[in-house]
N, C-alpha and C positions, 0 to 999 in steps of 0.2 A: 462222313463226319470227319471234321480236324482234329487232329490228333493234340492233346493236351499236354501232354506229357511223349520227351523226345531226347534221343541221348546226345550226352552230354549234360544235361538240367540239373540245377540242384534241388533237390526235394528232402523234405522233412519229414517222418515216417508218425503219422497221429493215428496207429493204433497198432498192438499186437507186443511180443515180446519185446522188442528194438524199440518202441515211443520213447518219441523227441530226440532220434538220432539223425542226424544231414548226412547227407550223400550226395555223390553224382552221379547220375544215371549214365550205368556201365552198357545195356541191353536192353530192347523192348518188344516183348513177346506179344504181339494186336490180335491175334489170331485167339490168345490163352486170356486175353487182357491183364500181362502180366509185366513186372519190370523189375529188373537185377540193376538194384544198387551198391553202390560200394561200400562196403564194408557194417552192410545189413545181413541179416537172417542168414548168419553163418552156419555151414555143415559141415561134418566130417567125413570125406571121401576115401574110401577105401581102393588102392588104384595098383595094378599088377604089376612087377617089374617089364621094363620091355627095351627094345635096345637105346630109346630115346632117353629115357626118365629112369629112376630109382627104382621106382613104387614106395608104399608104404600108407601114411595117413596123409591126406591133404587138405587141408583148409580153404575153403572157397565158397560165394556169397549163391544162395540160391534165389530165385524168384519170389518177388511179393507179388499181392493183387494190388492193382493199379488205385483202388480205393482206399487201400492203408496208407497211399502217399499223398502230399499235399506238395504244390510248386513255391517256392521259398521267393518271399517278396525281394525283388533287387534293393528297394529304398529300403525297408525298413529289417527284412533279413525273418521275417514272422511268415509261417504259415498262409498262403493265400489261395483264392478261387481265380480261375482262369477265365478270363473272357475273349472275344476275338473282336477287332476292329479294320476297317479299312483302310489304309491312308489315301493321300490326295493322286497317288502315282499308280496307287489299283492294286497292291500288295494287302494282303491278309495278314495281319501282326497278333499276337498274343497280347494282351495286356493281364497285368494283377489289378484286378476291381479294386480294393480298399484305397493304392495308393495311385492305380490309372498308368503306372511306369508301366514299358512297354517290355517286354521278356528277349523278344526275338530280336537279334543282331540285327 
């Protein structure tokens, strides 16, 4: 199966504490079907001093499920569904259904 969702992407978060917040896709867990967006589903990490770092409290974005995010339309910038096409040269491209723009560089 092709992967949907791939970092770097920007995706819109339709459901959970974070809805209707953008990001970009920082990480993508396939194995968890999960994905760390940017400056989503923040936690606070509790981290030991050591000769690198401080310690103390750390702010840092944990894992959503891949269903709580939607891939952000290029044209119109709304929430979209991914579809896949082929072009004329034999490459596999992403498109957004509603507006047919194509996702992938």
């Amino acid at each position: 199966m092709a992967a949907k969702v791939k970092k770097g992407d920007q995706v819109v978060v339709i459901a959970g504490k974070d809805k209707g917040k953008k990001g970009e896709v920082l990480r993508v867990l396939p194995e968890d079907k999960r994905v760390v967006v940017q400056g989503v589903n923040m936690v606070t990490k509790h981290t030991k001093p050591s000769m690198s770092s401080q310690g103390g409290l750390v702010k840092q974005e944990a894992a959503i499920h891949v269903s709580n995010v939607s891939q952000v339309d290029p044209k119109s910038g709304k929430p979209t569904r991914v579809g896949f096409k082929t072009l004329e040269d034999g490459r596999k491209v992403r498109i957004a259904r509603p507006s047919g723009e194509q996702i992938d560089r």
